[in-house]
KEVOMAR-116801 format. One record per residue: x, z, y of N, C-alpha, C, O in turn; residue in three letters; chain. Coordinates in steps of 0.001 Angstrom, whole numbers. Example, Ala and Ser with C-alpha at 12.3 -4.5 7.8 and 13.67 -1.06 7.14 Angstrom:
// KEVOMAR-116801
13190, 7800, -5690, 12300, 7800, -4500, 13200, 7800, -3300, 14236, 8465, -3319, Ala, A
12850, 7080, -2250, 13670, 7140, -1060, 12900, 7870, 30, 13409, 8039, 1138, Ser, A
***
This chain:
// KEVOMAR-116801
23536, 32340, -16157, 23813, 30918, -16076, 24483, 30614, -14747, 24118, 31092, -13673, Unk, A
25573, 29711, -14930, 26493, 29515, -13545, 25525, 28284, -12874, 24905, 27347, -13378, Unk, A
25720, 28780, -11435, 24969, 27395, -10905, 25226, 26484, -10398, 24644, 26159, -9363, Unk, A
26178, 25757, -10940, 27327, 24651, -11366, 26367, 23261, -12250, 26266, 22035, -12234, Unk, A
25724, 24667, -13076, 25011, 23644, -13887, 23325, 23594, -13612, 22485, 23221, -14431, Unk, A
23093, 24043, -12318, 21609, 23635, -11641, 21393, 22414, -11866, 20829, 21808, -12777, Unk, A
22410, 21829, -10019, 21872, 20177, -10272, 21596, 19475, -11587, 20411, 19191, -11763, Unk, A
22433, 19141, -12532, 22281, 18335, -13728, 20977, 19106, -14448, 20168, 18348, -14984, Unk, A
20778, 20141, -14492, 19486, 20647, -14993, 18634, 20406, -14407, 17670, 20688, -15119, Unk, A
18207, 19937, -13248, 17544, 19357, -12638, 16937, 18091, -12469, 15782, 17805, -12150, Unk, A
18036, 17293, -12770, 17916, 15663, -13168, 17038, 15301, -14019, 16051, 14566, -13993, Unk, A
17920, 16383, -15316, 17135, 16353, -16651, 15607, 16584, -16561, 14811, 15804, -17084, Unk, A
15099, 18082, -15631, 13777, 17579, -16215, 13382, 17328, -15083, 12473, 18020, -14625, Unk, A
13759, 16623, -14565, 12618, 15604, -13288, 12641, 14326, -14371, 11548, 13776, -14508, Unk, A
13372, 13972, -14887, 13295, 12516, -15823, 12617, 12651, -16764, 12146, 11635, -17275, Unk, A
12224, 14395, -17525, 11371, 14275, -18497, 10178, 14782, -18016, 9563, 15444, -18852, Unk, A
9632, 14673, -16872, 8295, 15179, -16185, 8016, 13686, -15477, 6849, 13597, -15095, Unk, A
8931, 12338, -15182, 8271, 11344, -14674, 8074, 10108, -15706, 8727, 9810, -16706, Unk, A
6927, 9485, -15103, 6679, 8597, -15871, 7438, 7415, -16134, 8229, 6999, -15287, Unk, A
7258, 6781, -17328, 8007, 5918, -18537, 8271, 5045, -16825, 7381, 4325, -16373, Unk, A
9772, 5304, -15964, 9843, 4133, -15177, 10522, 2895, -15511, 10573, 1912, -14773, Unk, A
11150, 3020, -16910, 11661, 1556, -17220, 10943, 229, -17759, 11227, -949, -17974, Unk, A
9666, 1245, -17869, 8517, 132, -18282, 8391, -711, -17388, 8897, -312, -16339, Unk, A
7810, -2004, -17299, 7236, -2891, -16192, 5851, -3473, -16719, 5544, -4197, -17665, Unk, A
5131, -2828, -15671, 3790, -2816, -15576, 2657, -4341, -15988, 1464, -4460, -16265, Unk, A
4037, -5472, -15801, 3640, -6606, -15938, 4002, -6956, -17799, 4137, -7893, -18586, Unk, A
4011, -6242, -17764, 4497, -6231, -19579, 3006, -5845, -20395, 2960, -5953, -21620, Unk, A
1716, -5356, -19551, 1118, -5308, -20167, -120, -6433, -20357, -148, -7461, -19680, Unk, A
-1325, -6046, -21551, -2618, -7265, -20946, -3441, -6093, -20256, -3847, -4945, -20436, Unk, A
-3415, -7309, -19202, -4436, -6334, -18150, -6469, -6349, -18656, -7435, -5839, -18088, Unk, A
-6363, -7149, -19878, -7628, -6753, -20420, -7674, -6071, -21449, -8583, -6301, -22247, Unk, A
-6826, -5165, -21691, -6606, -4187, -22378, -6861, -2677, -21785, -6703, -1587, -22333, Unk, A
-7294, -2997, -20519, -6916, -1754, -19801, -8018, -1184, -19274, -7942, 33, -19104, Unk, A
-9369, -1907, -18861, -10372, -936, -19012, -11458, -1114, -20443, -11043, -1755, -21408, Unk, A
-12611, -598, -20462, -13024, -686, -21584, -14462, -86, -21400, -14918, 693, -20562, Unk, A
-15095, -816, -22639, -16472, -489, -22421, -16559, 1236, -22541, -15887, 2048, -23177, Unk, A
-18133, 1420, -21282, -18069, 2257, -20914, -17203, 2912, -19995, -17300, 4138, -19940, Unk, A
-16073, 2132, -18993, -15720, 2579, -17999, -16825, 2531, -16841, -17088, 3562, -16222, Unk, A
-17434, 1385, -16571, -18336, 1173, -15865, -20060, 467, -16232, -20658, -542, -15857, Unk, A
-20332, 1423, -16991, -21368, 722, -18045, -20828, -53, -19159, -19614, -151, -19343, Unk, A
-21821, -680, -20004, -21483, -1649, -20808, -20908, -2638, -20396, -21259, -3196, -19356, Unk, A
-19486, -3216, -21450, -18585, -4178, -21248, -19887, -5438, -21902, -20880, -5214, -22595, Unk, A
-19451, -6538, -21433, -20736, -7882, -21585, -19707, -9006, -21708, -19257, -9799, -20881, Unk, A
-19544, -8867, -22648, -19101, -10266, -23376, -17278, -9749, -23556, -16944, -8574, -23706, Unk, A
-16583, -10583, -23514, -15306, -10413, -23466, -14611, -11091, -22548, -14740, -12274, -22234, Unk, A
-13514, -9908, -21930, -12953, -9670, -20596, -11885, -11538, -20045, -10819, -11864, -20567, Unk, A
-12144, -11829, -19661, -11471, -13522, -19174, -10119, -12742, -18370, -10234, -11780, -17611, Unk, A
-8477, -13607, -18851, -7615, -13159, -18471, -6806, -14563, -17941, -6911, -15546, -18675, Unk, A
-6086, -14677, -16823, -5774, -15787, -16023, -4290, -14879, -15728, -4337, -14060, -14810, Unk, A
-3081, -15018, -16448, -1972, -14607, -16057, -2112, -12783, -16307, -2429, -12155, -17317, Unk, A
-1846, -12459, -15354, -2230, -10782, -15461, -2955, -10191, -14499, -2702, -9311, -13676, Unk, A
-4207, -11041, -14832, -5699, -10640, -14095, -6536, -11260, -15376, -6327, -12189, -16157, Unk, A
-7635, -10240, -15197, -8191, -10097, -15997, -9944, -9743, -15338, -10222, -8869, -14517, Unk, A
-11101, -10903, -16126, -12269, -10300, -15284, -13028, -9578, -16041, -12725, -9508, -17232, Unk, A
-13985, -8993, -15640, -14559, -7927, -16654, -15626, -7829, -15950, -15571, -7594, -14743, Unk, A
-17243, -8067, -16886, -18448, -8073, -16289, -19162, -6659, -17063, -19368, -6671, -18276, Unk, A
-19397, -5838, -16474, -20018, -4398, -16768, -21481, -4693, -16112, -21786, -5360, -15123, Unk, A
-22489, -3741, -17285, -23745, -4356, -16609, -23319, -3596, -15306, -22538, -2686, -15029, Unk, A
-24304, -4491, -14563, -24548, -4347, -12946, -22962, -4376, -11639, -22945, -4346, -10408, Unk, A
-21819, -4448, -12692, -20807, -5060, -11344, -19690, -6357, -12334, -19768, -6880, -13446, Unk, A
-19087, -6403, -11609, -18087, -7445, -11944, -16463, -6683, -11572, -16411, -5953, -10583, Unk, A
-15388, -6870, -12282, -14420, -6272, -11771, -13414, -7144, -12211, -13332, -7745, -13282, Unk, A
-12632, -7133, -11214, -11332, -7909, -11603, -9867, -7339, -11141, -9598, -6844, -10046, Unk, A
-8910, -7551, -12356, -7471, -6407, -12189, -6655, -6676, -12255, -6236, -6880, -13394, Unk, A
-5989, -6843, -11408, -4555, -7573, -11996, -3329, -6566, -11690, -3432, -5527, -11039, Unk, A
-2257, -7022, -12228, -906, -5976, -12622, 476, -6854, -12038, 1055, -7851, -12470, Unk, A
667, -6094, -11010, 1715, -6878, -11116, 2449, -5946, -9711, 2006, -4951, -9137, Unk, A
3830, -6800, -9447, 5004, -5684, -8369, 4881, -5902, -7133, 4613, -7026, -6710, Unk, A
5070, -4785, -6299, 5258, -5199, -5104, 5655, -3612, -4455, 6351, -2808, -5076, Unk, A
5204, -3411, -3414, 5410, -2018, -2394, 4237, -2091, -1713, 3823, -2850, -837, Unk, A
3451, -472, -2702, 2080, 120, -2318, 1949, -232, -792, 1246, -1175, -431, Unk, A
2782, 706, 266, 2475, 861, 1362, 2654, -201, 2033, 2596, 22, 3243, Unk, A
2909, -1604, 1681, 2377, -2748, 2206, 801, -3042, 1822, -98, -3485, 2536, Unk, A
789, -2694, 632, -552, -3395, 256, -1765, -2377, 794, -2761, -2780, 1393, Unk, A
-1517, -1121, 499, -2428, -69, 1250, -2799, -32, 2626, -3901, 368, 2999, Unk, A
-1613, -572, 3633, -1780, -755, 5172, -2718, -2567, 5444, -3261, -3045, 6440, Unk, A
-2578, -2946, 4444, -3907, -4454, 4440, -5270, -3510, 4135, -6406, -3656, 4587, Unk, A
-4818, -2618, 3321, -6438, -2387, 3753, -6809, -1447, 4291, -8013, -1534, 4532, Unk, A
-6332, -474, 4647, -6558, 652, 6007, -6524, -16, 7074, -7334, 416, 7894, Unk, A
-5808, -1077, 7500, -6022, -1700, 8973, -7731, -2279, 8833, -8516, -1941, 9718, Unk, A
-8251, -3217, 7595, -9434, -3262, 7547, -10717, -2018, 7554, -11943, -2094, 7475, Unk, A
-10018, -1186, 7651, -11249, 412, 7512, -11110, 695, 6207, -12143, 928, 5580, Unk, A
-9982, 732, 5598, -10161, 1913, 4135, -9925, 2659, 4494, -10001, 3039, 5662, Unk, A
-9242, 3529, 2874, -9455, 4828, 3081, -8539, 4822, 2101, -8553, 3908, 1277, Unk, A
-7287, 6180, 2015, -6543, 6503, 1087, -7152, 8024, 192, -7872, 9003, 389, Unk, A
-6415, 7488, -728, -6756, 8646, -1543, -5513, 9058, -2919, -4416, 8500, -2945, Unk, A
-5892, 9990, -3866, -5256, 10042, -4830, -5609, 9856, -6312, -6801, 9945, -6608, Unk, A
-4754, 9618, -7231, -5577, 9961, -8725, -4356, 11244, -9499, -3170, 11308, -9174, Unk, A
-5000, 12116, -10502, -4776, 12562, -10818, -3643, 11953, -12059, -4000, 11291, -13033, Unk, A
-2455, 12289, -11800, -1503, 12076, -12684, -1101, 12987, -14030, -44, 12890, -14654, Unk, A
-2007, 13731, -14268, -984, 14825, -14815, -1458, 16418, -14801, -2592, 16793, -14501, Unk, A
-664, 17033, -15078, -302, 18446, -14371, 658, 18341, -13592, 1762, 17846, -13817, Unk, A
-73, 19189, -11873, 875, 19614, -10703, 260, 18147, -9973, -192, 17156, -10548, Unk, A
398, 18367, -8709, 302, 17362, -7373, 1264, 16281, -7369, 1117, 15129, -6961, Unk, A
2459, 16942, -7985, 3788, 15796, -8114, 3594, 14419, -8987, 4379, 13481, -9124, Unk, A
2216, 14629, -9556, 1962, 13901, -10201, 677, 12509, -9986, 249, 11513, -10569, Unk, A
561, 13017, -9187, -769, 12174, -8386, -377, 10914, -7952, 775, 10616, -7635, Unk, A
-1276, 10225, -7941, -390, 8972, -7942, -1200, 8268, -6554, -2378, 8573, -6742, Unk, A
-1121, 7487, -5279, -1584, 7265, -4256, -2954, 5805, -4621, -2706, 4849, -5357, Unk, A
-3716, 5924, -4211, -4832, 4888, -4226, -5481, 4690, -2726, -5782, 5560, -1909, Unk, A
-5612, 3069, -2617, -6349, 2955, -1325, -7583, 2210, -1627, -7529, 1510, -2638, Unk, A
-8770, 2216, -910, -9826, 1503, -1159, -10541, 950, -55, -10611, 1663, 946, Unk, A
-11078, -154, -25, -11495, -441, 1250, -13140, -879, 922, -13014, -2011, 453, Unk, A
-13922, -708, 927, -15474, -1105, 565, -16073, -1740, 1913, -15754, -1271, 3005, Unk, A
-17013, -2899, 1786, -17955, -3830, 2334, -19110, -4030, 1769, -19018, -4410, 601, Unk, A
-20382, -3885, 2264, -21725, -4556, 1855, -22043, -5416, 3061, -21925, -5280, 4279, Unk, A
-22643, -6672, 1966, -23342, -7674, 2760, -24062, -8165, 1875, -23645, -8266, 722, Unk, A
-25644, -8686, 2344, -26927, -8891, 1724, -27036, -8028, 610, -27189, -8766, -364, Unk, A
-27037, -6842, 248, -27143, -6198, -1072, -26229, -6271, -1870, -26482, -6128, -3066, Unk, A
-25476, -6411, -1620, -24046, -6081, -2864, -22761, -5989, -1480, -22561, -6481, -370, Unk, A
-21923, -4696, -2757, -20619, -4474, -2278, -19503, -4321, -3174, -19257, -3763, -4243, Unk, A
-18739, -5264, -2040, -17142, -5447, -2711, -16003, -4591, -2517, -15287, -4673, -1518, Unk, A
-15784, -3601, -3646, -14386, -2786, -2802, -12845, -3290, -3488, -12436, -3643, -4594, Unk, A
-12410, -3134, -2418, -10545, -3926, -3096, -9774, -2628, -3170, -10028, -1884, -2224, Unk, A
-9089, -2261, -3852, -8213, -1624, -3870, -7256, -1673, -4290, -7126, -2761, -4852, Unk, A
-6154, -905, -4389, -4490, -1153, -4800, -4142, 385, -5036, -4374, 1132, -4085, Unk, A
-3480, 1080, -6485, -3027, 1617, -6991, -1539, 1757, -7452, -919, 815, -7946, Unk, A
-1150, 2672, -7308, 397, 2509, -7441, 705, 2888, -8641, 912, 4070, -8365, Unk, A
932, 2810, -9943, 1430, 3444, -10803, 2427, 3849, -11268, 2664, 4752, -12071, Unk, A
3344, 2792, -10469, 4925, 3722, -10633, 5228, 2990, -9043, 4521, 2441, -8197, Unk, A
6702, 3328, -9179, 7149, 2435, -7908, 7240, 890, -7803, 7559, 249, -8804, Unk, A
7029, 403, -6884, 6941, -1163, -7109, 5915, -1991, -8241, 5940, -3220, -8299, Unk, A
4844, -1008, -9296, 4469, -1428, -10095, 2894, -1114, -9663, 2496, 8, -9974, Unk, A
2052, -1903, -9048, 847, -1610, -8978, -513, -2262, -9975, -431, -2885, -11034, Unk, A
-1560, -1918, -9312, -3003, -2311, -10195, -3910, -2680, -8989, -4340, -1743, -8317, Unk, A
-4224, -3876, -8667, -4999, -4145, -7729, -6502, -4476, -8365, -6641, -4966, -9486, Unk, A
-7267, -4239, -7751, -8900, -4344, -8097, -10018, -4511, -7105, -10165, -3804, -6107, Unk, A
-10822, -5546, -7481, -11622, -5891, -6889, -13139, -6091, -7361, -13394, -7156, -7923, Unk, A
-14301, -5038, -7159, -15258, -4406, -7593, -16238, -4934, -6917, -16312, -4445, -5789, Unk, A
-17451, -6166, -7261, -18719, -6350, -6678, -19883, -5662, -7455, -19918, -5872, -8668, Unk, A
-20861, -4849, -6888, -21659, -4553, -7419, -22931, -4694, -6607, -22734, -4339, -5445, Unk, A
-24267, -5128, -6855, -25136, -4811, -6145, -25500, -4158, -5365, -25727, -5322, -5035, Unk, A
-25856, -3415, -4591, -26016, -2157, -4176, -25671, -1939, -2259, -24766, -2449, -1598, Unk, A
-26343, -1370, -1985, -26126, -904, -857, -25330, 588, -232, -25302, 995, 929, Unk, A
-24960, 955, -988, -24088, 2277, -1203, -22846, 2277, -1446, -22366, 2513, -2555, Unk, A
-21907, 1887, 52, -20498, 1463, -950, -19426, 2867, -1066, -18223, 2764, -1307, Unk, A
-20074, 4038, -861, -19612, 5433, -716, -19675, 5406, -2652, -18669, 5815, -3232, Unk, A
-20801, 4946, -3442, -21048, 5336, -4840, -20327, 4351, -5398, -19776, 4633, -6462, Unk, A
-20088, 2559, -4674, -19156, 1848, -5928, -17871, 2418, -5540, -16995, 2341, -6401, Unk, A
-17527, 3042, -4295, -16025, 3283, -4225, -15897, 4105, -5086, -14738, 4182, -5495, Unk, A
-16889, 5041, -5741, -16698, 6413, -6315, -16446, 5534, -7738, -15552, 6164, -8303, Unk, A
-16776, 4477, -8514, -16731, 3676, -9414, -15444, 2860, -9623, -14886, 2490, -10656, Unk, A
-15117, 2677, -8198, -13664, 2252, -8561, -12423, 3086, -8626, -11478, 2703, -9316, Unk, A
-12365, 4322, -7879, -11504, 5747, -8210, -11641, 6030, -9718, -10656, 6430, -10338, Unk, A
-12990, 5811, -10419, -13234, 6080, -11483, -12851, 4873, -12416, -12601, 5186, -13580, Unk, A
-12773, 3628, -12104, -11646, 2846, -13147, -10317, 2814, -12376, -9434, 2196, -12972, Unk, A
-10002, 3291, -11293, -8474, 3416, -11474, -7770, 4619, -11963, -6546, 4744, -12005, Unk, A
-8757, 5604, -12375, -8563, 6778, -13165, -8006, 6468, -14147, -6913, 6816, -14594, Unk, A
-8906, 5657, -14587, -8773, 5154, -16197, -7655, 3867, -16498, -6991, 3653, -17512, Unk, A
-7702, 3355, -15630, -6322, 1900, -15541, -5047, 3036, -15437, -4277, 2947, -16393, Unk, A
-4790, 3804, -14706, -3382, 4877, -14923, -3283, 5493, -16061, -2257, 5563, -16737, Unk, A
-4353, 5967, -16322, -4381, 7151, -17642, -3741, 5692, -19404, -3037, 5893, -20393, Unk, A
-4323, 4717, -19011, -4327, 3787, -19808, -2769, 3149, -19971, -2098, 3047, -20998, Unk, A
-2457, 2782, -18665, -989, 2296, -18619, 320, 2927, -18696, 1393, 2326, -18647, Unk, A
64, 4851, -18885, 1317, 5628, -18576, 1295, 6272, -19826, 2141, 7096, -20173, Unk, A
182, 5848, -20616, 338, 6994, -22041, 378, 5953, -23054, -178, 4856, -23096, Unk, A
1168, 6551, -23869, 1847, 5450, -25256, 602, 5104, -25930, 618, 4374, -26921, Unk, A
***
């Protein structure tokens, strides 16, 4: 094979290894997107205000909304407050991981963590998680675990 025809072979499958980017993220219902048993039992049905959406799981409350902007603005609001970055699993391969930040607070027995997810470029998932509890190391681990599930949800047909 002449390697003339690398680059363009290249194009090709980087476009069929990335995700659906002509979609817009705001095209979806954002109470469509987690589901009972992400975080315990779903309790009642999910209240949606534009493209936020609230969702009461026994023992937390979560709220999600979808919509555009640029991660590394929204991620540096909350690392300057003491988060913490991280990743979610996209896929097969690292190229696929997609960036998550989280920032967790307790006060009087319950904690609130905010976070912001990137799912494509310019297309994020912001969330905001109260749960009882004095452990905000285990709800952060709860909200990695519905933004697992908010990506896996929004990138597959």
């Amino acid at each position: 094979m002449s390697l003339r025809w690398l680059p363009p072979l290249l194009v090709v499958l980087a476009a069929c290894s990335a995700p659906d980017a002509g979609k817009s993220i705001t095209s979806a219902d954002p109470c469509s997107v987690l589901e009972d048993g992400d975080a315990g039992t779903l309790e009642g049905t999910p209240a949606r205000s534009g493209q936020t959406c609230d969702y009461a799981f026994d023992g937390l409350t979560a709220k999600l909304t979808l919509r555009e902007g640029v991660f590394a603005d929204e991620s540096q609001k909350l690392l300057a407050e003491g988060g913490s970055g991280g990743v979610i699993a996209g896929g097969v391969g690292d190229s696929n991981n997609r960036p998550v930040t989280t920032r967790c607070a307790d006060s009087s027995g319950e904690v609130t963590c905010d976070a912001v997810l990137e799912v494509r470029e310019r297309q994020l998932v912001t969330f905001q998680v109260v749960q009882r509890s004095n452990d905000r190391n285990m709800v952060g681990q709860v909200v990695q675990g519905l933004a697992a599930k908010a990506y896996e949800r929004l990138v597959t047909p």
